[in-house]
DOMAR-933674 format. One record per residue (C-alpha): x, y, z; residue in three letters. Coordinates in nm, 2 decimals, always signed. Layout:
! residues N
      X      Y      Z   r
      X      Y      Z Ala
...
***
This chain:
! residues 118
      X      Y      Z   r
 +10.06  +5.25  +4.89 Unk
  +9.86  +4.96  +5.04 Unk
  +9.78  +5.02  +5.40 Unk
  +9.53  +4.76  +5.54 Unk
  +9.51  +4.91  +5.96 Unk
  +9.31  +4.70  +6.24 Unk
  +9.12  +4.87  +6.53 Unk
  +8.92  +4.73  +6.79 Unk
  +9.16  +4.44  +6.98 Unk
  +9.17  +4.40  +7.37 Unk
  +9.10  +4.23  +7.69 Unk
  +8.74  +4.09  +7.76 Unk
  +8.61  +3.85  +8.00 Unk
  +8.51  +3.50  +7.87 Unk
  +8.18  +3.49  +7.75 Unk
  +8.19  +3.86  +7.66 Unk
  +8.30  +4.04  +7.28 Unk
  +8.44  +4.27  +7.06 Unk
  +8.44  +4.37  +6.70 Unk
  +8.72  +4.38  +6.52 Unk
  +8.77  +4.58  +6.22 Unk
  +9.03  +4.63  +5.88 Unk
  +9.03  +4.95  +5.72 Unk
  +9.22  +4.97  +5.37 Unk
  +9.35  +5.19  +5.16 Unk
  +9.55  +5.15  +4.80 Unk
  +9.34  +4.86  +4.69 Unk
  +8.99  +4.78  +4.45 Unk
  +8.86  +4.66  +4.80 Unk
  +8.59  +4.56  +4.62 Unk
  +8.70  +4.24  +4.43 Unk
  +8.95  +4.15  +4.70 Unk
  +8.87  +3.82  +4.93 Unk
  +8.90  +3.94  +5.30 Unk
  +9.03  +3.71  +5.58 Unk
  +9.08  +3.73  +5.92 Unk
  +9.30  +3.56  +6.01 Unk
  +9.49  +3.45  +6.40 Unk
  +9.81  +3.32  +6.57 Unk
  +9.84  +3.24  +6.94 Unk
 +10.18  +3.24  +7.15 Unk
 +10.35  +2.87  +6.98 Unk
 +10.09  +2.86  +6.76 Unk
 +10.07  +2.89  +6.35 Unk
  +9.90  +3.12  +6.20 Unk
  +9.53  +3.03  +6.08 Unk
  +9.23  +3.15  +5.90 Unk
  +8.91  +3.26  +6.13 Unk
  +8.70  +3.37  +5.86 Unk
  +8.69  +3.49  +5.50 Unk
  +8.46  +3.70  +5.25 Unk
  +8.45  +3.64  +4.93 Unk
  +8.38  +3.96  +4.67 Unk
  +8.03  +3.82  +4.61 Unk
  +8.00  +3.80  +5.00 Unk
  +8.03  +3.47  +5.04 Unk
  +8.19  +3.31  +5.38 Unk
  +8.38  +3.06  +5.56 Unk
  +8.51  +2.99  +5.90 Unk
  +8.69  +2.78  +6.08 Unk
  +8.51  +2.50  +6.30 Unk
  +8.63  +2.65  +6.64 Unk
  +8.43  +2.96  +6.62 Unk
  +8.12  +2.89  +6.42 Unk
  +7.83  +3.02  +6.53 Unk
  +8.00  +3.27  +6.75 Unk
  +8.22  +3.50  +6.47 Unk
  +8.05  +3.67  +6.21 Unk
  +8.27  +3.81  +5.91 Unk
  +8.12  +4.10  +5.75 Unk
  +8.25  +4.39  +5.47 Unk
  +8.14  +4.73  +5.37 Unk
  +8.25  +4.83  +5.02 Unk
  +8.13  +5.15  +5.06 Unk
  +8.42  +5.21  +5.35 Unk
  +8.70  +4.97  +5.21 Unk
  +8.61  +4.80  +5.55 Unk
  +8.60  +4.48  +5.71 Unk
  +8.44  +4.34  +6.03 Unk
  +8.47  +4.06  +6.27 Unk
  +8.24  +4.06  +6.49 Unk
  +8.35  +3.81  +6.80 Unk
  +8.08  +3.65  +7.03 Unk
  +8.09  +3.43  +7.37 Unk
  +8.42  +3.45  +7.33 Unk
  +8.65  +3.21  +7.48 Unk
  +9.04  +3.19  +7.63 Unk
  +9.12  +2.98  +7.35 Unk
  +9.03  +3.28  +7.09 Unk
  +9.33  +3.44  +7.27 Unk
  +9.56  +3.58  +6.99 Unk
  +9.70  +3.86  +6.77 Unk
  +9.44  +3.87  +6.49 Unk
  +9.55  +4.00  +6.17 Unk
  +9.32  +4.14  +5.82 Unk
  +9.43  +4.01  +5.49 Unk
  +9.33  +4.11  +5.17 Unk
  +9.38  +3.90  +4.87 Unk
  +9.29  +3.85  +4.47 Unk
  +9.39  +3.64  +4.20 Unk
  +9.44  +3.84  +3.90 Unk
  +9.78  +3.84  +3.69 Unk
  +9.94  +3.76  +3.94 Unk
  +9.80  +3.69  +4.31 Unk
  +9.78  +4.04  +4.49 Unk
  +9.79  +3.95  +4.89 Unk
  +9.85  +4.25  +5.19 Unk
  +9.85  +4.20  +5.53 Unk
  +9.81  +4.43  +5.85 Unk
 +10.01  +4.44  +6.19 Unk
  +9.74  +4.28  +6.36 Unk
  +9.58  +4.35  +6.70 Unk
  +9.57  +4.19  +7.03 Unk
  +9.29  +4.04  +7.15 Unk
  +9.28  +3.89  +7.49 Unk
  +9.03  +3.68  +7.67 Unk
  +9.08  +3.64  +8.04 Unk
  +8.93  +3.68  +8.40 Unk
***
């Protein structure tokens, strides 16, 4: 069974930060792509930041230079860690895991609240 479970969500004062982070289970965490993605109250749901199997990254222009995606095979983990945060990074944030073999293999979590707020 596929269990991908985030910790690490809550409420923080603008400027301030948390780390986020995806534990797994059931999968080759290994050759999966990671994502974090996010989706705010009336909002769509969007990608934050992924890692690819070789390690390579990508994120999304609104928090460059403040997010940093990271992954630990060795603990079928991945980590967001969330700097200067701002109101606007206000949403459930939720881990995916995905891979393109025979067919595309793609898990999510439940996600976890993270609030930014005075």
């Amino acid at each position: 069974q596929v269990q991908l479970v985030e910790s690490g969500g809550g409420l923080v004062q603008p400027g301030g930060s948390l780390r986020l982070s995806c534990a797994t289970s059931g999968i080759m965490f290994s050759i999966y792509t990671m994502g974090w993605y996010r989706q705010a109250p009336g909002k769509q749901r969007e990608l934050v930041a992924s890692i690819t199997s070789g390690g390579g990254t990508k994120y999304a222009e609104s928090v460059k230079g403040r997010f940093t995606i990271s992954r630990d095979n060795a603990k079928n983990t991945v980590y967001l860690q969330m700097n200067s945060l701002e109101p606007e990074d206000t949403a459930v944030y939720y881990c995916n895991a995905n891979w393109i073999g025979p067919r595309k293999y793609d898990y999510w979590g439940q996600g976890t609240q993270v609030t930014v707020s005075s």
